[in-house]
C-alpha angles and dihedrals in degrees: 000000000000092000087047089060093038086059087060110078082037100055078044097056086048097054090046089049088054099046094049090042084048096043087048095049100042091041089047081051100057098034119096112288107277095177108122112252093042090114088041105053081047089060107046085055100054095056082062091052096056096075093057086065086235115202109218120213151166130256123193119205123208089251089060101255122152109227124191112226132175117208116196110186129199110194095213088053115138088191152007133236128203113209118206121187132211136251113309089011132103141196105270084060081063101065091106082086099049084072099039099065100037097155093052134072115247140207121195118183133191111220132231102291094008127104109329102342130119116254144090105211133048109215096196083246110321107105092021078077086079081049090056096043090055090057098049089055099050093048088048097045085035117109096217101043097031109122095017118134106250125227118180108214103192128177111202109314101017081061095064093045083053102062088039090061094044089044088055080048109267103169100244121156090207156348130242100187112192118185097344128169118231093208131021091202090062093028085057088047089050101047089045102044087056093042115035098012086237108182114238094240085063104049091096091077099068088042089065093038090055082050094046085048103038099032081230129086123240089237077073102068104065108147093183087057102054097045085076088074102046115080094183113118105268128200123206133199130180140166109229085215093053091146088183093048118017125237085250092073096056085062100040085063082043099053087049106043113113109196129045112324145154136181133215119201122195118205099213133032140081128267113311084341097127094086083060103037095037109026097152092045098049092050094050087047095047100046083034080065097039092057091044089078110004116120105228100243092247089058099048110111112271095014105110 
């Protein structure tokens, strides 16, 4: 009976060592980027942004934070996209885009706790569904966006918040999805079992810290789930050698998407790294999608 009891203090500085190992690491998770070349990598996109003339503005959620945003317009533009990074980017590291699509307008948007938006914790996608919202609305209320067709363009992350915001009814006229996660709640396990060997019995912990931090559980954030209920064309691209989200989950959002849809898979690459190693051939995939369904402006219904 005595070693029984002497087990006890020992089983309880484990638990506490788990819970703290787990808090740190979440908390660490869901904090502003603190890697190193964070700064760096945002200015030297934003060098490739100047000569894009970029308009910066200023996004408000309805939660009352404040987001960053730069807008670049083309006159002759017969959409917009809206470009969404992933975790620990910004908008300025997605400037590739900016000249990917010239002919089109663009809106990049810093979400909640990245680059100079208000915020002090990332959800994964959760709450970046408001940060999408409020940049819906402004394209929509904007002169010179207003009428365009919208395409949400979203790496990772801004994937996910992507397919929250069409499921609540943002007007896109379609989805491109790069790098997304099907699930948080495997994406979380995942992410804590490679970076802090957190023993499965004790996941649970940081399931109820993300909920102590977002006000939300992660049960909540379930992308295949919610690609069931929108019908709008989606495009989906995946590196088969994703080693942060694995190739499964690509098809997981593809099985359950509803509307038009189609995946490309590319058998070599890093996490939402294709935009980077393929550039010619992603935009040719993704307007080759986009044509494939978009009504021309002079043939929509009531346009003469």
């Amino acid at each position: 009976m005595r070693r029984i009891w002497l087990f006890i203090p020992v089983l309880l500085i484990i638990a506490l060592g788990a819970t703290f190992l787990a808090y740190n690491s979440l908390k660490y998770a869901c904090s502003r980027s603190e890697y190193t070349n964070y700064t760096a990598r945002r200015m030297k996109g934003y060098q490739r942004f100047k000569k894009h003339n970029p308009q910066e503005i200023i996004l408000e959620t309805e939660d009352g934070l404040k987001l960053s945003a730069f807008l670049v317009v083309r006159p002759q533009a017969k959409r917009v996209f809206l470009i969404c990074h992933g975790r620990w980017q910004a908008k300025e590291i997605m400037s590739p885009f900016a000249d990917m699509f010239a002919d089109d307008t663009l809106l990049f948007i810093d979400f909640r706790a990245h680059g100079s938006s208000e915020g002090q914790y990332s959800s994964f996608g959760y709450h970046e569904v408001k940060d999408v919202r409020a940049a819906v609305r402004f394209l929509v209320c904007n002169d010179k966006t207003h009428g365009l067709p919208i395409y949400g363009l979203g790496l990772s992350m801004g994937s996910v918040a992507l397919i929250g915001a069409a499921q609540q009814g943002c007007p896109f006229a379609g989805l491109i999805l790069d790098s997304g996660f099907s699930s948080l709640s495997k994406q979380l396990d995942r992410a804590l079992r490679k970076k802090v060997f957190l023993p499965v019995s004790f996941r649970w912990l940081a399931h109820g810290l993300y909920k102590r931090l977002m006000s939300e559980s992660v049960d909540q954030v379930v992308p295949s789930d919610l690609m069931a209920k929108i019908k709008i064309p989606v495009f989906i691209i995946h590196s088969e050698q994703d080693r942060v989200v694995p190739v499964l989950d690509a098809y997981d959002l593809y099985d359950q998407a509803a509307g038009i849809k189609k995946i490309w898979i590319v058998p070599e690459g890093r996490h939402v790294r294709t935009h980077k190693k393929r550039p010619g051939e992603y935009k040719q995939k993704v307007m080759d999608f986009i044509q494939s369904f978009e009504i021309p402006r002079g043939m929509r219904v009531g346009v003469a």
